[in-house]
C-alpha positions, 0 to 999 in steps of 0.5 A: 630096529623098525625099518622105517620111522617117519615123523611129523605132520606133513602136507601133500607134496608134488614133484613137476614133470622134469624132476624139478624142486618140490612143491607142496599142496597150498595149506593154511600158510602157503600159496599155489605153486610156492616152492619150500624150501627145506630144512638145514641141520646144524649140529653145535658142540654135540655130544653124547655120554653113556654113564661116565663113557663118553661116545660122542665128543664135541661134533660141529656139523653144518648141513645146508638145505638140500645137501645130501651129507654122509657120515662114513667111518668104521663100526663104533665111530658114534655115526649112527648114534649121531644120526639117532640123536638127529632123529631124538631116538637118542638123547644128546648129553650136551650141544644143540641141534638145529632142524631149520631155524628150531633147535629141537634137543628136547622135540619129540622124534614125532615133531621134528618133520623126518623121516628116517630108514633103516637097513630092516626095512620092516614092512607089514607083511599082510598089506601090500606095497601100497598100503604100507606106503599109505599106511601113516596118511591112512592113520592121520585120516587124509582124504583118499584122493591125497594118499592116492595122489601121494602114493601114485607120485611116490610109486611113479618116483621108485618105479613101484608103480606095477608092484603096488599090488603086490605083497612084501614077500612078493618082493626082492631086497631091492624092491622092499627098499625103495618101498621104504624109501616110498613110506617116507617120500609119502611123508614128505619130510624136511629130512631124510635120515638114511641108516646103512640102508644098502647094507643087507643088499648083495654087492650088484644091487648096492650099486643099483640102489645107490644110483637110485638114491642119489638119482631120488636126492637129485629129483626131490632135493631133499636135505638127506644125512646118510650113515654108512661105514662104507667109503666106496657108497660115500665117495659116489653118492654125497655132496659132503663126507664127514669122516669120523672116528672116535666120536670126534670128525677127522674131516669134512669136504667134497668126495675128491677134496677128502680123496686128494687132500686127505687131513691126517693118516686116519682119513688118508688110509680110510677113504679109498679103495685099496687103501692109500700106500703109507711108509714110515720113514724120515724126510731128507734133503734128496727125498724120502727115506724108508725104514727100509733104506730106500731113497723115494723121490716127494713133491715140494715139502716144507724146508725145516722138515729134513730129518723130520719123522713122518709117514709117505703117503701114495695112492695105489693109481699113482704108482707108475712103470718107469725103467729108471724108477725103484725096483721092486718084487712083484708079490701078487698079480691080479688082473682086473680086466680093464686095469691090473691091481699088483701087490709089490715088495720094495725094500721090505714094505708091501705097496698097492700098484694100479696100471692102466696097462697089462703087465707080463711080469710074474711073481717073484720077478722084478719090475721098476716103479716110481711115485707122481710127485705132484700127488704124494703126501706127508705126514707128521708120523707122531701126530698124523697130521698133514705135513 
């Protein structure tokens, strides 16, 4: 897969000194100094099959103009296959999607006006940083004073400025990223497509670079729809996460609503990092009963649930020292400098502690913990559904 596929006839665009919205170069149709407003992307009913196989089942997707969307889920989930059928690199089997006021299921890829990067960035090794930016105005034979305008603006942008001269293996991971990212800032496209673009960088320059994308998002605003099976990269950089399994969307919301709220189990275990703490168990009149026989105490839960199945949700931060809480075994101590991650043992069912404070215990000794109440969540243990 090519590192970057930029599509679309664009004109000239110019970002103001204080990172304010974009404006384009008057064309045919436009006046000095308006102000364009970018493309939404509606995804209807979409669906994709592969023979008798179907991968993709029915997704409903509203991305508003310049929202920055990531699509999360493990491998297999039919996220990049969505953003591809977005792009027209796939065809949909049934749906319709909408770029802007266009529904474009049979637009070509090179008129749907996106530009999408992909985690190869594959830049032509014999030219320099900027000519591979330059490269698709050069081959729409834009005057050399607009591509060196375009290219300057977009460089100034990356922080590419100095390295403009510079060769592509001259260059680090980081470096040749933000290069691609600049090919298609140059094109000025009504939506950026991002394909697990960090992936192949080292754990300190994905942080690095994700800051710089979402601080790009924030400059250009740019409606941007972003694939990544990592949930850390979704819960920093997206104004909304869809989470996705299966082909089908489990949940869409801000960061911290699908962090606090969690829809089901599959989003409950998926988003954060450790993983929410989940016990099987009953729910009683006095609290939670585990599989296990211990007793947890729960927030408010609905009155016609005592004696009902289902599946204690607690996450790892809200598990706290208390002298009068459950006891539990201390298993593994890691400390984390400002914060100590302990694994524990409590009635035969292994829980993720987080605390603030150090902790003096030591394996196979005992300490006493007890849930927030007021952040616990249930959940029906035959369909997984939020109780």
């Amino acid at each position: 897969m090519r590192g970057l596929v930029s599509i679309g006839s664009q004109k000239p665009m110019v970002c103001n000194a204080a990172g304010g919205d974009r404006v384009r170069h008057p064309g045919a149709n436009q006046s000095a100094g308006e102000t364009t407003k970018m493309a939404s992307v509606q995804i209807a009913d979409v669906r994709k099959a592969y023979g008798s196989t179907q991968v993709i089942h029915g997704v409903d997707i509203d991305i508003n103009d310049g929202e920055f969307v990531i699509l999360v889920g493990p491998s297999g989930c039919g996220k990049s296959t969505l953003l591809r059928m977005i792009a027209g690199l796939e065809n949909i089997s049934g749906g319709e999607i909408r770029i802007g006021s266009r529904v474009v299921n049979d637009v070509p890829p090179k008129e749907r006006d996106i530009a999408m990067v992909f985690q190869n960035y594959a830049l032509y090794p014999h030219m320099t940083v900027a000519d591979n930016m330059a490269f698709s105005m050069k081959l729409r034979k834009a005057p050399k004073s607009e591509i060196d305008e375009r290219v300057n603006k977009a460089a100034g942008i990356l922080g590419l400025t100095n390295l403009l001269e510079r060769y592509p293996r001259q260059l680090s991971g980081g470096q040749r990223q933000r290069v691609a990212m600049g090919r298609a800032i140059v094109r000025d496209p009504q939506v950026f497509l991002f394909d697990e673009p960090l992936s192949n960088l080292d754990a300190k320059l994905r942080v690095q670079m994700r800051t710089e994308i979402k601080e790009l998002h924030q400059r250009l605003k740019t409606t941007t729809v972003y694939v990544t099976h990592d949930q850390i990269e979704a819960m920093t950089m997206a104004d909304k996460i869809v989470v996705m399994h299966d082909g089908i969307v489990e949940q869409m919301g801000a960061p911290l609503d699908l962090y606090d709220n969690p829809a089901n189990l599959f989003v409950a275990a998926f988003i954060g990092s450790p993983s929410m703490n989940l016990l099987k168990g009953t729910i009683r009149a006095n609290g939670f009963e585990t599989e296990g026989g211990v007793i947890w105490p729960v927030g408010k839960h609905p009155a016609d649930s005592n004696d009902r199945a289902a599946v204690l949700g607690i996450r790892p931060e809200h598990l706290m020292l208390d002298p009068n809480g459950l006891s539990a075994e201390v298993v593994v101590i890691e400390p984390m400098g400002s914060e100590t991650q302990v694994v524990v043992r409590c009635g035969g069912q292994d829980l993720t502690c987080i605390f603030r404070e150090r902790i003096g215990a030591k394996p196979g000794e005992t300490i006493k913990i007890r849930p927030d109440t007021s952040v616990t969540h249930l959940f029906d243990a035959a369909t997984g559904k939020r109780i």
